[in-house]
C-alpha positions, 0 to 999 in steps of 0.5 A: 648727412645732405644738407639738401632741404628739398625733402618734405616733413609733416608739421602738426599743429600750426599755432602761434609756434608750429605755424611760424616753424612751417613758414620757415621751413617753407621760405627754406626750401622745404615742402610742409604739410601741415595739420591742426584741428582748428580750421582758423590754424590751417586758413592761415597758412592756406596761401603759404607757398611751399605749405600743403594744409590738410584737414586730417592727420590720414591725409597728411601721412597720405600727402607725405607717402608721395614723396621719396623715402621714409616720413617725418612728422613734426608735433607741435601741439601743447604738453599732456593729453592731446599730445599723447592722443595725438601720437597714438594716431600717428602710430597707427599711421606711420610705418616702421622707418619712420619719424616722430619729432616732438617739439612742444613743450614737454615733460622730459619724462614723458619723452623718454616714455613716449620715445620708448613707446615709438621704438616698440613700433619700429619708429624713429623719435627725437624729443625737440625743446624750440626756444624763440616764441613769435620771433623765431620766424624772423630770428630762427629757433634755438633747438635742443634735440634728443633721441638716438644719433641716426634719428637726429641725423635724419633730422639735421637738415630741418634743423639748419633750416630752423635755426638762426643760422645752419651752423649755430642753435641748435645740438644733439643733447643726448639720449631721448629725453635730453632734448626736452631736459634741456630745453626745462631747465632754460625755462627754469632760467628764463623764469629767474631772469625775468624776476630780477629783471622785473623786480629791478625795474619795480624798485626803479619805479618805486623812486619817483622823486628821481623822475625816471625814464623806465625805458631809457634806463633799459636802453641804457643797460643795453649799451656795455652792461653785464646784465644786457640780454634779449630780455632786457630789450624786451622790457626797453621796448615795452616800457618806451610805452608810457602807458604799458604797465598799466595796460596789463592786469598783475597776473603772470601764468605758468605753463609748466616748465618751472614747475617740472624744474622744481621737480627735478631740483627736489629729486635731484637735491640741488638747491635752485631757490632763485627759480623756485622763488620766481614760481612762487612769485607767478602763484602768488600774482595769480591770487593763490597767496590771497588766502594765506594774507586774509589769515596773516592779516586776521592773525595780527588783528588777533595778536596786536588788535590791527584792523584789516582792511576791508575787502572790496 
């Protein structure tokens, strides 16, 4: 296919993620036409060149109908209902020919019955994992694509543009549902790695006769080591801040990926304890394991006579 980006695609919902996607696109040769509920969203990208901000969904399509050739809309928008609310109006929007890209995060399962529901109207559908977070702007975005090959094929240019290089970051995984298959399991990943990586930092702390210097040790694992990574850059960094670990509360959210990986562990049968043990630890930094230490502690004072502390 043309490696020509200066087609037109439709980008909605404009967050910390689609927002820096359509700067991107734009600083690529691509005319954006973005759309989020939120007016704070659109004001920020109002003065981006090559970015069009409408207030509606109609109006994007309208916006998008003026240019040549079938549209292609790209959702950017958090897992669940606003996706699926979102969609069903872009159904009634588009016509036969036309593209849907959905690139949150989302449950593979819900892909393959979203792209389903597409096909029935005539339209195209690819289910996108994007890695990168808030530096993919700078760095470009990994991009695990699913969906039928004329569809993928329609997407390609986007995806040279978006990802780190034309050649590199990003594949047609498979049928609909891969994309976002794919794109769980690396999060499932990411959460193992970022466990050991924590814990091993922890340990290095708990030795303070050793006089440690967190951050240099991190440098230093960069430097030759079989553990150097992204992430581990991530933590150099953050810990050259002498004051940063005590600037956060121990609380680490969950979006959903680990959990649909889990899931998929359970159906498929495969044993992944290290992924489902750095979940387990997220619920437990969230206080959902206070309940089962006041019984532990209770259970000891029963048995042995040992007082628990007491609760502030």
């Amino acid at each position: 296919m043309s490696n020509d980006t200066t087609c037109a695609i439709g980008m909605v919902g404009l967050g910390r993620m689609g927002g820096n996607m359509a700067r991107r696109l734009a600083r690529g040769g691509v005319r954006v036409v973005g759309h989020d509920a939120d007016a704070g969203a659109r004001a920020a990208l109002a003065d981006e060149p090559g970015v069009a901000v409408h207030d509606t969904l109609a109006d994007l399509v309208a916006r998008l109908r003026a240019h040549a050739g079938p549209c292609t809309v790209w959702s950017m928008l958090p897992a669940g209902t606003i996706t699926d609310d979102t969609l069903a109006r872009l159904h009634d929007l588009l016509t036969p020919g036309d593209l849907i890209v959905e690139g949150g995060n989302a449950n593979y399962l819900d892909s393959q019955r979203r792209a389903a529901e597409a096909r029935a109207r005539g339209l195209g559908y690819v289910d996108c994992g994007v890695s990168g977070g808030v530096w993919g702007l700078e760095r470009g975005y990994c991009l695990s694509l699913g969906g039928a090959a004329d569809d993928v094929a329609r997407l390609e240019p986007f995806a040279r543009v978006l990802a780190p290089t034309a050649d590199a970051g990003w594949l047609h995984c498979g049928p609909s549902g891969a994309g976002h298959f794919v794109k769980m399991v690396h999060n499932g990943i990411e959460y193992g790695m970022m466990q050991a990586i924590a814990e091993g930092f922890a340990l290095l702390r708990g030795k303070p006769e050793f006089a440690l210097d967190l951050g240099a040790v991190g440098a230093l694992w960069q430097e030759g080591s079989v553990i150097q990574s992204w992430l581990l850059d991530l933590t150099a960094a953050a810990l050259a801040d002498p004051g940063a670990l005590e600037s956060v509360a121990p609380f680490v959210a969950d979006s959903g990926e680990g959990r649909w990986t889990i899931d998929e562990a359970i159906r498929q049968g495969t044993p992944a304890p290290v992924i489902a043990l750095a979940l387990m630890s997220r619920f437990d930094s969230q206080g959902r394991a206070d309940v089962a230490n006041r019984l532990l502690a209770l259970m000891r004072k029963g048995f042995g006579g040992h007082e628990p502390r007491k609760a502030p």
